[in-house]
Structure formats: structure tokens, C-alpha cells
PDB file of N, CA, C and O in Angstrom, chain B, residues numbered from 101:
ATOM      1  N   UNK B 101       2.044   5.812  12.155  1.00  0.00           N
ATOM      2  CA  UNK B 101       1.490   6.622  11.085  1.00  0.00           C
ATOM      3  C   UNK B 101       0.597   5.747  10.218  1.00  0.00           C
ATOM      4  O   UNK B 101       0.872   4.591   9.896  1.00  0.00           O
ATOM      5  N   UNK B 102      -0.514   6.423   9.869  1.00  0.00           N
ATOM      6  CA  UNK B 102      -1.629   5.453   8.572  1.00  0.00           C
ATOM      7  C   UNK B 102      -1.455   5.671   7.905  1.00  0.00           C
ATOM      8  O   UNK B 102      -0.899   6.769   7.856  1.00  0.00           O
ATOM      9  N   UNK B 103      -1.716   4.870   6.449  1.00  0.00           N
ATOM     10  CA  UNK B 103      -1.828   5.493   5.313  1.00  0.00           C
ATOM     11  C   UNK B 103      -2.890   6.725   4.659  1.00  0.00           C
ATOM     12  O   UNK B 103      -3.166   7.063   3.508  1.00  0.00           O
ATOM     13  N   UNK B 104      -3.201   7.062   5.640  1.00  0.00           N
ATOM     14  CA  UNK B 104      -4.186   8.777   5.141  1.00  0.00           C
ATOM     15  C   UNK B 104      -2.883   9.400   5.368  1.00  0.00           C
ATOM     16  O   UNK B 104      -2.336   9.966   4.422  1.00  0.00           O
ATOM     17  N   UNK B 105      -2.231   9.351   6.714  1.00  0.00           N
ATOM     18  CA  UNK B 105      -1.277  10.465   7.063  1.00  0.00           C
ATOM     19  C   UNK B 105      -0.058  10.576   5.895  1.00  0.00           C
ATOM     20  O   UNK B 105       0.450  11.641   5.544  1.00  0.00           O
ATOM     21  N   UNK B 106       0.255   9.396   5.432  1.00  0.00           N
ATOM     22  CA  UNK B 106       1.640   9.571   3.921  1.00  0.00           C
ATOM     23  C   UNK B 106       0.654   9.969   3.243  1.00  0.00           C
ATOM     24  O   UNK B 106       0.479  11.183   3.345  1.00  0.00           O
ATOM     25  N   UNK B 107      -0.267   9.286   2.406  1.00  0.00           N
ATOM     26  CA  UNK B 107      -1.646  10.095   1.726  1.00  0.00           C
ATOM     27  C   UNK B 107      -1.208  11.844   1.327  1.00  0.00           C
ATOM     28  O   UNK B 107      -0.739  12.510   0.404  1.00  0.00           O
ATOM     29  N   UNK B 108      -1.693  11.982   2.619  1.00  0.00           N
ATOM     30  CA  UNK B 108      -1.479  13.774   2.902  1.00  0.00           C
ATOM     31  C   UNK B 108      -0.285  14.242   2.738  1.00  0.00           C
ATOM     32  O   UNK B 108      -0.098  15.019   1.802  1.00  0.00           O
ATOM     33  N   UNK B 109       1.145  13.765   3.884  1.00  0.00           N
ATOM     34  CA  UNK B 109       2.209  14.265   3.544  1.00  0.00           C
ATOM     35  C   UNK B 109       2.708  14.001   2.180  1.00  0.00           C
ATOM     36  O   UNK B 109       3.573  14.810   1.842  1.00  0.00           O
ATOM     37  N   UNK B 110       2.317  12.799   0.997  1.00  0.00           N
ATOM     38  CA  UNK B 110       2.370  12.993   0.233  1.00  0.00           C
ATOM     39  C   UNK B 110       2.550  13.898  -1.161  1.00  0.00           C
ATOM     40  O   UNK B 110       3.375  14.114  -2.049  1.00  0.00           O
ATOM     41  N   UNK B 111       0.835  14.381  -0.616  1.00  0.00           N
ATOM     42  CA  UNK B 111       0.049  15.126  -2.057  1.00  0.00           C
ATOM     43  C   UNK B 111       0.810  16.883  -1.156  1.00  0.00           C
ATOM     44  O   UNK B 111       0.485  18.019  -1.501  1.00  0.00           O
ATOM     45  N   UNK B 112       1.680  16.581  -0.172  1.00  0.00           N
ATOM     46  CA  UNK B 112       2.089  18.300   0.188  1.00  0.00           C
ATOM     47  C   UNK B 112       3.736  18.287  -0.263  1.00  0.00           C
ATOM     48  O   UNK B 112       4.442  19.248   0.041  1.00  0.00           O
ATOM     49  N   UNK B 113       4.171  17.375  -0.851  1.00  0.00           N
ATOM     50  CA  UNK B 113       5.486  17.283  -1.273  1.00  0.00           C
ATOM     51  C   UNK B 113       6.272  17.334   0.385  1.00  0.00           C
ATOM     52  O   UNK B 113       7.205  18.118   0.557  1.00  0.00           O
ATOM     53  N   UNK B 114       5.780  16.413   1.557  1.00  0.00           N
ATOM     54  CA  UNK B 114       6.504  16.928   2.654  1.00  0.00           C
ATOM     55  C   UNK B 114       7.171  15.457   3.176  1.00  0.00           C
ATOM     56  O   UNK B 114       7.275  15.403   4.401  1.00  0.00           O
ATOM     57  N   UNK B 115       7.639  14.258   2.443  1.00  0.00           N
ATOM     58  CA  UNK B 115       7.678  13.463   2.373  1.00  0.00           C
ATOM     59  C   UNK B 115       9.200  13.452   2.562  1.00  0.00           C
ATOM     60  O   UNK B 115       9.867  13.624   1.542  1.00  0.00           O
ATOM     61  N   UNK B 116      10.083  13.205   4.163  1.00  0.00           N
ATOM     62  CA  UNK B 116      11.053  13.674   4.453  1.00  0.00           C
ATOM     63  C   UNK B 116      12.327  12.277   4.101  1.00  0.00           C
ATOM     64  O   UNK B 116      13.390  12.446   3.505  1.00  0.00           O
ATOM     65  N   UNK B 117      11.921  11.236   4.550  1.00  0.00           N
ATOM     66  CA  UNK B 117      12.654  10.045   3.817  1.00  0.00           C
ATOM     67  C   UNK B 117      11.737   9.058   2.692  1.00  0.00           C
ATOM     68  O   UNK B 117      10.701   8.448   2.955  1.00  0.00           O
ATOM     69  N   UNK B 118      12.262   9.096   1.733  1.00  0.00           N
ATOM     70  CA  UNK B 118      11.208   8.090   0.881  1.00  0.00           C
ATOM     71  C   UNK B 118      11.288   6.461   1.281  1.00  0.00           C
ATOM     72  O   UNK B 118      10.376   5.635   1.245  1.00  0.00           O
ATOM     73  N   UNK B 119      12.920   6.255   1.741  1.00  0.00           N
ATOM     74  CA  UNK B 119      12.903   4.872   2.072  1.00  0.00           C
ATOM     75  C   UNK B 119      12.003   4.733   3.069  1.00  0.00           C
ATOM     76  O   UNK B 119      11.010   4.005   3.082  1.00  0.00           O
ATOM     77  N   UNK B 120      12.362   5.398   3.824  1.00  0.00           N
ATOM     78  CA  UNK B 120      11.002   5.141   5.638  1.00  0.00           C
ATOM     79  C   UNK B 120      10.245   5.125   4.872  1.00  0.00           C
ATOM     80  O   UNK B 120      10.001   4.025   4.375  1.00  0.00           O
ATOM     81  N   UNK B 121       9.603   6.144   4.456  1.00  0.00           N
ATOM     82  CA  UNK B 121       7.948   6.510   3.733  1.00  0.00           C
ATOM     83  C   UNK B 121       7.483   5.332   3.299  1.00  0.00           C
ATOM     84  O   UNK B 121       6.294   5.019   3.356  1.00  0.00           O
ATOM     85  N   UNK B 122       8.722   4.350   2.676  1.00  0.00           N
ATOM     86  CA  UNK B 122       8.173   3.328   1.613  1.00  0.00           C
ATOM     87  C   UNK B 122       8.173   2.055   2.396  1.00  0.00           C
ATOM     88  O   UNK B 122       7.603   1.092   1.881  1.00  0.00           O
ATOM     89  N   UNK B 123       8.873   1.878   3.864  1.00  0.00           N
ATOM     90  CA  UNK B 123       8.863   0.904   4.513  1.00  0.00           C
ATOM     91  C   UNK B 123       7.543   0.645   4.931  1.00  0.00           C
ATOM     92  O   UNK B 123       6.986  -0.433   4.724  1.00  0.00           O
ATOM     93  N   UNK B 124       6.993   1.659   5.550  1.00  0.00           N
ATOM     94  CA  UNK B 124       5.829   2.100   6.228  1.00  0.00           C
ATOM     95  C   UNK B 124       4.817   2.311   5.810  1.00  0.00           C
ATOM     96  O   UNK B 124       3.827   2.407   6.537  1.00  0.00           O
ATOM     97  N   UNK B 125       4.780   2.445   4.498  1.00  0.00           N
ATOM     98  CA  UNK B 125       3.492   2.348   3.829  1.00  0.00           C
ATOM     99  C   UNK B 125       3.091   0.938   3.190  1.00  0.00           C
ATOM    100  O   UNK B 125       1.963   0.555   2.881  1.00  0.00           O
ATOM    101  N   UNK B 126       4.611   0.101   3.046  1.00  0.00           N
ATOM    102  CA  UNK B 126       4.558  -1.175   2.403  1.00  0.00           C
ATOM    103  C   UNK B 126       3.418  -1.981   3.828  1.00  0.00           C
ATOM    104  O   UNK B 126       2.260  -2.387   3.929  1.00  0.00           O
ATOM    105  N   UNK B 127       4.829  -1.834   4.831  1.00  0.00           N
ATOM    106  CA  UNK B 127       3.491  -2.710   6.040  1.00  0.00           C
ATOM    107  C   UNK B 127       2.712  -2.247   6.345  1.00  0.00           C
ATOM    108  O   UNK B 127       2.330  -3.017   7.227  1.00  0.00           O
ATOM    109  N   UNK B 128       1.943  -1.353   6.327  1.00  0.00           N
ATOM    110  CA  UNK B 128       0.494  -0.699   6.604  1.00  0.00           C
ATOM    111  C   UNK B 128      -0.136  -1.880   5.387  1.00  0.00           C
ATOM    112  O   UNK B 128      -0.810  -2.906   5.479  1.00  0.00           O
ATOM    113  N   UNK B 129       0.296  -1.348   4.588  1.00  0.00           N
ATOM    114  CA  UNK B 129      -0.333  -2.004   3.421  1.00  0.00           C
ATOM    115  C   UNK B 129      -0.483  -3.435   3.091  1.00  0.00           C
ATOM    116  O   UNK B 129      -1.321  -3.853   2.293  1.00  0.00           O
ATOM    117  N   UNK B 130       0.412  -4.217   3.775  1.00  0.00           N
ATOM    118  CA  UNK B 130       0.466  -5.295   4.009  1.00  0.00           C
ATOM    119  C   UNK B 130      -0.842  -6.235   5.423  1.00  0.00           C
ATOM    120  O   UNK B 130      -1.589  -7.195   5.233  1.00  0.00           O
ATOM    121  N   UNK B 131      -0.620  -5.460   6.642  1.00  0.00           N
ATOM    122  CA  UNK B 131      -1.352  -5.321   7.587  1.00  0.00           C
ATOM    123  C   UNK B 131      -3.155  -5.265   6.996  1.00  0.00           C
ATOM    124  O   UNK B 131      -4.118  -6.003   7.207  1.00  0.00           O
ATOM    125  N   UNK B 132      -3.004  -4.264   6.356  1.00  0.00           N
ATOM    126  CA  UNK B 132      -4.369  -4.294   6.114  1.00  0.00           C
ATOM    127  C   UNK B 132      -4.811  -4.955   4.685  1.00  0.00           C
ATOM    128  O   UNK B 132      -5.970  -4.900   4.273  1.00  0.00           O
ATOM    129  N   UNK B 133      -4.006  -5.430   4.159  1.00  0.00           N
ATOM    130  CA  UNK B 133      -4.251  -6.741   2.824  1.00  0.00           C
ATOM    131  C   UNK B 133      -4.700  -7.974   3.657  1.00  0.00           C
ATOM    132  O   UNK B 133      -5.653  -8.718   3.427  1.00  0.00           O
ATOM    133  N   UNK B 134      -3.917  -8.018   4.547  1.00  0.00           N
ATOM    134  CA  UNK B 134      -3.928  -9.349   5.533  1.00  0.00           C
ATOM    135  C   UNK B 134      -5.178  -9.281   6.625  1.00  0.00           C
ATOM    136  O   UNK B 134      -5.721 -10.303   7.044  1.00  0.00           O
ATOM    137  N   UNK B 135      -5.363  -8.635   6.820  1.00  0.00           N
ATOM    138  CA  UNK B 135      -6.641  -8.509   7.798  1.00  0.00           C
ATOM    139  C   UNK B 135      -8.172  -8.484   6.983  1.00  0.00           C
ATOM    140  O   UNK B 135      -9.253  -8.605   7.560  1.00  0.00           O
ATOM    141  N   UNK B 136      -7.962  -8.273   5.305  1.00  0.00           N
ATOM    142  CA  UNK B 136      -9.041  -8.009   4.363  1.00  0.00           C
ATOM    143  C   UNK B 136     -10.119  -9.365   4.469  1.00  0.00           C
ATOM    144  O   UNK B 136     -11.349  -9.411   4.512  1.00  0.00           O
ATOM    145  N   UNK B 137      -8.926 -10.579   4.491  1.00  0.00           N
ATOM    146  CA  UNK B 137      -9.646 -11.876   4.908  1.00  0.00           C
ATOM    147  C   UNK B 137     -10.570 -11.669   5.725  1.00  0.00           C
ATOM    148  O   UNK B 137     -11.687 -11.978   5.309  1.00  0.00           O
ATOM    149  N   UNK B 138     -10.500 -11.175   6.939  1.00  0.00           N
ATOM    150  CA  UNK B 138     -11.523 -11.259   7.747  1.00  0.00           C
ATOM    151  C   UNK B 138     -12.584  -9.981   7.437  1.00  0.00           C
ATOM    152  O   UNK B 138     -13.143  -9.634   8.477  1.00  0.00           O
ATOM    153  N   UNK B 139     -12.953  -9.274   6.369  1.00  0.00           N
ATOM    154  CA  UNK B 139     -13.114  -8.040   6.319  1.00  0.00           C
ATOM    155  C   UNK B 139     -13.968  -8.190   5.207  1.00  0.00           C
ATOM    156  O   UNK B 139     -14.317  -7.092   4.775  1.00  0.00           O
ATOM    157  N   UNK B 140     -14.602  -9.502   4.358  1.00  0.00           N
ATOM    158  CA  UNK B 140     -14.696  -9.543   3.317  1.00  0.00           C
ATOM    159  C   UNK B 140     -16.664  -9.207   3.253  1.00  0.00           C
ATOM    160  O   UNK B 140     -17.356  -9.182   2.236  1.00  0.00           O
ATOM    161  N   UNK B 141     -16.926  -9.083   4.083  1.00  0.00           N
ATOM    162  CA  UNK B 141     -18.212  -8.292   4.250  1.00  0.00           C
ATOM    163  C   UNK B 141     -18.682  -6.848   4.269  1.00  0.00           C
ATOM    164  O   UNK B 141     -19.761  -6.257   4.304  1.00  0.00           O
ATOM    165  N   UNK B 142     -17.450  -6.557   4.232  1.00  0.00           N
ATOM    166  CA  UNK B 142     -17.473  -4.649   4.461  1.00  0.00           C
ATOM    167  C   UNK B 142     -17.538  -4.597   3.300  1.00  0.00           C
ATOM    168  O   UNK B 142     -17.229  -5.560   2.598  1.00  0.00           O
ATOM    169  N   UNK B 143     -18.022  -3.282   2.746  1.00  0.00           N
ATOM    170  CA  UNK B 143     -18.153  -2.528   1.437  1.00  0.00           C
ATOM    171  C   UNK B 143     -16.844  -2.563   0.585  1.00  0.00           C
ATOM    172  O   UNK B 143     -15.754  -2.140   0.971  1.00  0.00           O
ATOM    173  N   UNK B 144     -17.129  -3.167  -0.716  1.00  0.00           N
ATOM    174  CA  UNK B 144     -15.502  -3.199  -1.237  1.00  0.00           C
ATOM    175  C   UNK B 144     -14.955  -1.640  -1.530  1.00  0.00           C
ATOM    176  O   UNK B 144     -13.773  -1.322  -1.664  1.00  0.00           O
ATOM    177  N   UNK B 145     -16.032  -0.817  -1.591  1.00  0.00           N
ATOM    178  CA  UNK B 145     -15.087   0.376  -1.970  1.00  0.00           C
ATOM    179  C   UNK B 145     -14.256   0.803  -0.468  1.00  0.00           C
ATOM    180  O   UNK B 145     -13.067   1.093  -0.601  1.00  0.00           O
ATOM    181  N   UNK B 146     -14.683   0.837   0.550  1.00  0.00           N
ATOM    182  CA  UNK B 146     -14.349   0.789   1.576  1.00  0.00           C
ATOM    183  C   UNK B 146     -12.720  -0.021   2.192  1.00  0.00           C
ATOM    184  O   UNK B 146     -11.728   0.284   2.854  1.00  0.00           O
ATOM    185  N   UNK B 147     -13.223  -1.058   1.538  1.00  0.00           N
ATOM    186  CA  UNK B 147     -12.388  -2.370   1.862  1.00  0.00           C
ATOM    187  C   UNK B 147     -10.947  -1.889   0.757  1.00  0.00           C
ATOM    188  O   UNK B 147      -9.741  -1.991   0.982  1.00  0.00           O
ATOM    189  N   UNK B 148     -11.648  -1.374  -0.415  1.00  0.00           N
ATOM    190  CA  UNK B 148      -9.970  -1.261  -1.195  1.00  0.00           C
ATOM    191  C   UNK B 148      -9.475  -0.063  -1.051  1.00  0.00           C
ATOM    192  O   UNK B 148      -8.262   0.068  -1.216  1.00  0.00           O
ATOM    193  N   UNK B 149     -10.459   1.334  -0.638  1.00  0.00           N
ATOM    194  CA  UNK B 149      -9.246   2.467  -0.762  1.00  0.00           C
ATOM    195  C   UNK B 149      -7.742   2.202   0.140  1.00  0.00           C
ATOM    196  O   UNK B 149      -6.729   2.818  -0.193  1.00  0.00           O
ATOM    197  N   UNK B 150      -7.732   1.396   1.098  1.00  0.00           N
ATOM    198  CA  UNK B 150      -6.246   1.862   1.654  1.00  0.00           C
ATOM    199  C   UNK B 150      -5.367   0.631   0.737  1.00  0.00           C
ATOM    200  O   UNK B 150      -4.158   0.637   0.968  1.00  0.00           O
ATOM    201  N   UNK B 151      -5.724  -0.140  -0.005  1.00  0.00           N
ATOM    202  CA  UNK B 151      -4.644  -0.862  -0.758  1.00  0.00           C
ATOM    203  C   UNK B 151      -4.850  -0.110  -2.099  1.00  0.00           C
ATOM    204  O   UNK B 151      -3.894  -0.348  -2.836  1.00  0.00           O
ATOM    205  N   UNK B 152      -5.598   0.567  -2.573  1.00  0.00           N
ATOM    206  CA  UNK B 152      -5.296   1.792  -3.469  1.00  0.00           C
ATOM    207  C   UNK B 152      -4.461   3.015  -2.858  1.00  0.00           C
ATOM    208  O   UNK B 152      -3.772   3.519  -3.745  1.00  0.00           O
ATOM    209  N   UNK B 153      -4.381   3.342  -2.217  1.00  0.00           N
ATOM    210  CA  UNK B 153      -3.669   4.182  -1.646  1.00  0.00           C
ATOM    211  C   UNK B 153      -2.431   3.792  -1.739  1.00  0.00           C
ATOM    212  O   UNK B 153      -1.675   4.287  -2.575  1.00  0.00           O
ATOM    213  N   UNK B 154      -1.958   2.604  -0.674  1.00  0.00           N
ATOM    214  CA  UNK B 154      -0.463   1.944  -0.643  1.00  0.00           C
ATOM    215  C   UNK B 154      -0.066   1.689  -2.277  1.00  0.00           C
ATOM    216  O   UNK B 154       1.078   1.832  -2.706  1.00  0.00           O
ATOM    217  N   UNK B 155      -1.030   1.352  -2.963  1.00  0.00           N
ATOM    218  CA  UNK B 155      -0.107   1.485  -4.511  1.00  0.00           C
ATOM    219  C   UNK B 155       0.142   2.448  -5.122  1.00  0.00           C
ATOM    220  O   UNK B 155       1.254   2.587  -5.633  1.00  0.00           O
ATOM    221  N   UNK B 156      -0.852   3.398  -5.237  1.00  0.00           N
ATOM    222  CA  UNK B 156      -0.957   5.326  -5.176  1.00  0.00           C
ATOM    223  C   UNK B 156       0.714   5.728  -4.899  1.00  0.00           C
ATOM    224  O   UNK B 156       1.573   6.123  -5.687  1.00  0.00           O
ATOM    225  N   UNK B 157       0.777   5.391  -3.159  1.00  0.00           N
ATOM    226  CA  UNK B 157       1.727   6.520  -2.572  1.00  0.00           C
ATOM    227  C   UNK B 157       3.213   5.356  -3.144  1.00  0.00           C
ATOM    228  O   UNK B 157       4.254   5.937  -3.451  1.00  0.00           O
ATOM    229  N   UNK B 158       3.179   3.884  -3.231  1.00  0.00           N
ATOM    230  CA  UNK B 158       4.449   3.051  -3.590  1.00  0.00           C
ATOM    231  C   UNK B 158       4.900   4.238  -5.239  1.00  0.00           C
ATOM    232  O   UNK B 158       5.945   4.802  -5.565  1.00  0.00           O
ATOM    233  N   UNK B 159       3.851   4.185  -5.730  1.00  0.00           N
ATOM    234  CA  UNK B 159       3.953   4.284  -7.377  1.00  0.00           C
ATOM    235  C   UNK B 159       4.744   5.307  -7.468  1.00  0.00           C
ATOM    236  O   UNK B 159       5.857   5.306  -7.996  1.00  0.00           O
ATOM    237  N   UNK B 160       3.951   6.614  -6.731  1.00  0.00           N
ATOM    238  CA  UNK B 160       4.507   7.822  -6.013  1.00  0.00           C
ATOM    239  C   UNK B 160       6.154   8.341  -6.335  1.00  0.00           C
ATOM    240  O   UNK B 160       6.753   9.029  -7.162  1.00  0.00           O
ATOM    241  N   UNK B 161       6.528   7.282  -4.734  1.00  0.00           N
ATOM    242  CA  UNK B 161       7.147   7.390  -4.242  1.00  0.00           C
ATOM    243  C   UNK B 161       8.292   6.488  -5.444  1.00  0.00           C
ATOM    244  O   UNK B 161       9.519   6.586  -5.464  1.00  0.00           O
ATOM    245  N   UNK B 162       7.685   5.896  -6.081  1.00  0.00           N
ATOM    246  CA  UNK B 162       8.926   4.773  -7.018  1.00  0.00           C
ATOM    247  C   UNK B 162       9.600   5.807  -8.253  1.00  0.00           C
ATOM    248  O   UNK B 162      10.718   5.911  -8.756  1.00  0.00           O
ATOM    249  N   UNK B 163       8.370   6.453  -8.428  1.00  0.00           N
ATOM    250  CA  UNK B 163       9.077   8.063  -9.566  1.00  0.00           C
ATOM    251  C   UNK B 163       9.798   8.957  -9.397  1.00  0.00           C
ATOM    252  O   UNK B 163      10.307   9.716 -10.222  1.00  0.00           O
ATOM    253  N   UNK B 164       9.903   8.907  -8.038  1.00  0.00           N
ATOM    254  CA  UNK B 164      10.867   9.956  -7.423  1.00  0.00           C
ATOM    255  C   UNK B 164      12.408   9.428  -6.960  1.00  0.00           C
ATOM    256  O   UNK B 164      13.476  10.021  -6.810  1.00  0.00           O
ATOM    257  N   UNK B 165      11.953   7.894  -6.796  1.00  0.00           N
ATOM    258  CA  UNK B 165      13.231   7.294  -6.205  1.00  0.00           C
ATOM    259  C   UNK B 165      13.281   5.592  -6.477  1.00  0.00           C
ATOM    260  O   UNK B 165      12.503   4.706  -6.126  1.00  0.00           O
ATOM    261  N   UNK B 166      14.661   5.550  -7.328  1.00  0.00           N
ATOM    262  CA  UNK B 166      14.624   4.110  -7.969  1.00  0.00           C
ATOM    263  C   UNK B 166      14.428   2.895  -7.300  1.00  0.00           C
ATOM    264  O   UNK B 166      13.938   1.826  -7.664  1.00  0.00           O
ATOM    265  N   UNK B 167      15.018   3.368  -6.016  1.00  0.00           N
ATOM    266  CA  UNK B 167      15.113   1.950  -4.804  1.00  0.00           C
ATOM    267  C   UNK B 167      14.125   1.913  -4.173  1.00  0.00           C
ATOM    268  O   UNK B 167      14.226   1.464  -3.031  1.00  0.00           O
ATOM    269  N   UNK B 168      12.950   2.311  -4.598  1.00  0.00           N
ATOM    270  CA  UNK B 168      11.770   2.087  -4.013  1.00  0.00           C
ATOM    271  C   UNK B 168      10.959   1.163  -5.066  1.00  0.00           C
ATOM    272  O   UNK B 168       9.743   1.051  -4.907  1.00  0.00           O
ATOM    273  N   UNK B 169      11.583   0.517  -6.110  1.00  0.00           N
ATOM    274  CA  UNK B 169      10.857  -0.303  -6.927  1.00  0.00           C
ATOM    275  C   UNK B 169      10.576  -1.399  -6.348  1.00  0.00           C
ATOM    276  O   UNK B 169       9.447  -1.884  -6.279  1.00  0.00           O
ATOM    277  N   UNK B 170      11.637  -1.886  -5.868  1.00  0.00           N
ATOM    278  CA  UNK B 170      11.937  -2.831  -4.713  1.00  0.00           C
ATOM    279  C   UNK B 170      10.725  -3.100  -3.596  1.00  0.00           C
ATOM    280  O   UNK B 170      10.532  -4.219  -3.120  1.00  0.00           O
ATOM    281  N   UNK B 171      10.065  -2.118  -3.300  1.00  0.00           N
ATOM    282  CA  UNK B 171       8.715  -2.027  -2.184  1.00  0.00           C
ATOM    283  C   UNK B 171       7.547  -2.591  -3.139  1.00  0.00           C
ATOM    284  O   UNK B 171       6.661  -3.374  -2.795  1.00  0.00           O
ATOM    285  N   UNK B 172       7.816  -1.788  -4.940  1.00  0.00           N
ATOM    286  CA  UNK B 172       6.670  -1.430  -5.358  1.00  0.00           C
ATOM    287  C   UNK B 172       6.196  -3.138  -5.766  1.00  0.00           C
ATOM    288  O   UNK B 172       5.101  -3.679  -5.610  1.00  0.00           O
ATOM    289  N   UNK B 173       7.422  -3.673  -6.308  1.00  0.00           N
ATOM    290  CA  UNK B 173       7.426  -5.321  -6.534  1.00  0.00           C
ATOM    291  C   UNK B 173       6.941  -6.045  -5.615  1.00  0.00           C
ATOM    292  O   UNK B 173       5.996  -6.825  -5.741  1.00  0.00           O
ATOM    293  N   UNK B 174       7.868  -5.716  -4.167  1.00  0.00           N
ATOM    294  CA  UNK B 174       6.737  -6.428  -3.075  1.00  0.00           C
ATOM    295  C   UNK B 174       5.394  -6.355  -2.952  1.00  0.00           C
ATOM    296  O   UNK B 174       4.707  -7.371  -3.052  1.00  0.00           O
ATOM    297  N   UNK B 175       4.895  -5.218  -2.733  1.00  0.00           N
ATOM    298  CA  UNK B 175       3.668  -5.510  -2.542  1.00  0.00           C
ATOM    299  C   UNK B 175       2.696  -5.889  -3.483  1.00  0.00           C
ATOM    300  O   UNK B 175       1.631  -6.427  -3.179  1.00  0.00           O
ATOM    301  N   UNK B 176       3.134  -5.550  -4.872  1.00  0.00           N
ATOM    302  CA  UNK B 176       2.816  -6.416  -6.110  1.00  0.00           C
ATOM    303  C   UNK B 176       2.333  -7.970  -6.027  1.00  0.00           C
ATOM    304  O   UNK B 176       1.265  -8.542  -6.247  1.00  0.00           O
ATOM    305  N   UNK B 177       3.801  -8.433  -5.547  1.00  0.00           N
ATOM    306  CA  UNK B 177       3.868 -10.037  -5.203  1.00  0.00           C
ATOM    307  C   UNK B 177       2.428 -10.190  -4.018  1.00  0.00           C
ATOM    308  O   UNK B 177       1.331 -10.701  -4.243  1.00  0.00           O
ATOM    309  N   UNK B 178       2.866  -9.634  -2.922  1.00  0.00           N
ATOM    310  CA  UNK B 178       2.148  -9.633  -2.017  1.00  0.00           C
ATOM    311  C   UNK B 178       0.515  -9.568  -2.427  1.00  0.00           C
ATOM    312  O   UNK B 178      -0.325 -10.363  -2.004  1.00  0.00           O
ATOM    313  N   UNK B 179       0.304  -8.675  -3.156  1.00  0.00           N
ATOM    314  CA  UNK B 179      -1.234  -8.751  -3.057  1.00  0.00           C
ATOM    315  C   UNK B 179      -1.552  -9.898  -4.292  1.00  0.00           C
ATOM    316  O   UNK B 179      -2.620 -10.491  -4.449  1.00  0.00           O
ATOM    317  N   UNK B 180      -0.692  -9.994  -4.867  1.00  0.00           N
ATOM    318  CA  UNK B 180      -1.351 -11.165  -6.011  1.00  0.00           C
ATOM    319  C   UNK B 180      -1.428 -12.583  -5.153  1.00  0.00           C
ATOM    320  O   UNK B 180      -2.391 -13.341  -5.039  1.00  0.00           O
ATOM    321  N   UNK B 181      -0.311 -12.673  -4.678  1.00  0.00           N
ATOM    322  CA  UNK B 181      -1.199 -14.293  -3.623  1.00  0.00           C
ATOM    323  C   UNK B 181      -2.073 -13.886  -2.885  1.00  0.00           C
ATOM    324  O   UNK B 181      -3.061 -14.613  -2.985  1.00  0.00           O
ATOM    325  N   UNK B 182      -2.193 -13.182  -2.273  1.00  0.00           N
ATOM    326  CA  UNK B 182      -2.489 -12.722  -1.445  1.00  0.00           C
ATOM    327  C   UNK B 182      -4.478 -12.590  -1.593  1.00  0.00           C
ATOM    328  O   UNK B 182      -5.386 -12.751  -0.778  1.00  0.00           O
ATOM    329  N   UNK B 183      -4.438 -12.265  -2.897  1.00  0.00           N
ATOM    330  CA  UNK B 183      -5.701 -11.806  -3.857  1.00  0.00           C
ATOM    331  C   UNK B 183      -6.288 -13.083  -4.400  1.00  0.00           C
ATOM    332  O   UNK B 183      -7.473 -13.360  -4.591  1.00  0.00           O
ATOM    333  N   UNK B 184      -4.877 -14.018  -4.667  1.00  0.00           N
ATOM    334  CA  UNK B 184      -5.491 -15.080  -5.322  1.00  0.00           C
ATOM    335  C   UNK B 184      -5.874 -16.410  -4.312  1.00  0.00           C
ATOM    336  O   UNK B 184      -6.584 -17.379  -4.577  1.00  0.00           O
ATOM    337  N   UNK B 185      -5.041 -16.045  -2.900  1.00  0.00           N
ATOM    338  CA  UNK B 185      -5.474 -17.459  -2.006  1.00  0.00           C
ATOM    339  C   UNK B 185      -6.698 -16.577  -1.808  1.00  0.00           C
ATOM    340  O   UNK B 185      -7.453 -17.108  -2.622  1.00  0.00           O
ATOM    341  N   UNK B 186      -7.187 -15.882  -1.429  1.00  0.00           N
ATOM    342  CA  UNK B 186      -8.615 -15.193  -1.028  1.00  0.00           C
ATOM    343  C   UNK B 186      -9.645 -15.294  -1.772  1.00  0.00           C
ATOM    344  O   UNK B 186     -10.658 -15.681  -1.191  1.00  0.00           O
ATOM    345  N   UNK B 187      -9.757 -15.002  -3.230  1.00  0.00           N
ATOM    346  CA  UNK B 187     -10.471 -14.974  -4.286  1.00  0.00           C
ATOM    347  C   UNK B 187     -10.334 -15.878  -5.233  1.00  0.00           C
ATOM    348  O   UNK B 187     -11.066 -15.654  -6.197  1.00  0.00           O
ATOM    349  N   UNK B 188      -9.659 -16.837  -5.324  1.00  0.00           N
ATOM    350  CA  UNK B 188      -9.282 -17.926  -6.078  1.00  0.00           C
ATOM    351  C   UNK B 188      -9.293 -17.124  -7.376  1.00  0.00           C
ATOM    352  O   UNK B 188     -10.163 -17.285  -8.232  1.00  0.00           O
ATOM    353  N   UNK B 189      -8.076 -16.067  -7.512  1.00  0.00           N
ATOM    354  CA  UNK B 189      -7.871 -15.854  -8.850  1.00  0.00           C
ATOM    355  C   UNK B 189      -7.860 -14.532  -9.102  1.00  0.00           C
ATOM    356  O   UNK B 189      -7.689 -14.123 -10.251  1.00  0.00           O
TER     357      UNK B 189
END
């Protein structure tokens, strides 16, 4: 599943486990933070909607359910090194 497809099942309230939902959107989101390195020529609006998204659907998904803060922190962590070994900062 991509992150368009939670995206969608999202915004339809059809979002059947939030933990899965939140596993799966964390590594999508991760996957494609990590691949951005090589990506850094593409259009940034391009380049950031799906790590806007993965924070979108984490944020989401963290209001509805407490133990998903836990994802929302990771990928937090995650994109700040992540942002800062890439961009120095």
C-alpha cells in the first residue's frame, strides 16, 4: 500500500487498524525520506508531498489513538537527522 492509498482511506474514515495504518505509513515514509538523498534534483514540491502526507496521516492517526505517538516521535526523530545529515541543518 502507498501513501496516496492511507491518504484516501484516511480522509473516508475507512481506516480499519490504526496500529497497521501507522506501521505502514511510518516505513513508506521512511523509505521515501531515505531515497530523497538521491532525489534532490526533483521539484521540492514534488519531492515533499509524500513526507507531508506521512506527517498529515501520523498526526491523523495520533488524535484518534494515543499509541500512535510513538510512530509520530519516530518519524519526527527520523526526519530531523535525517534532514540535517542531508541539508546540514
Amino acid at each position: 500500500m502507498t501513501i496516496n492509498h492511507f491518504s484516501q482511506l484516511n480522509n473516508y474514515n475507512r481506516i480499519i487498524s490504526l496500529w497497521i495504518a501507522a506501521e505502514r505509513v511510518l516505513e513508506c515514509g521512511s523509505l521515501w525520506a531515505f531515497s530523497l538523498t538521491s532525489l534532490l534534483r526533483m521539484i521540492t514540491r514534488v519531492a515533499m508531498s509524500p513526507i507531508l502526507k506521512v506527517s498529515n496521516l501520523l498526526a491523523s492517526f495520533a488524535a484518534r489513538w494515543n499509541g500512535c505517538v510513538a510512530y509520530v516521535d519516530s518519524w519526527e526523530t527520523l526526519l530531523g537527522r535525517h534532514w540535517w545529515k542531508c541539508f546540514g541543518g
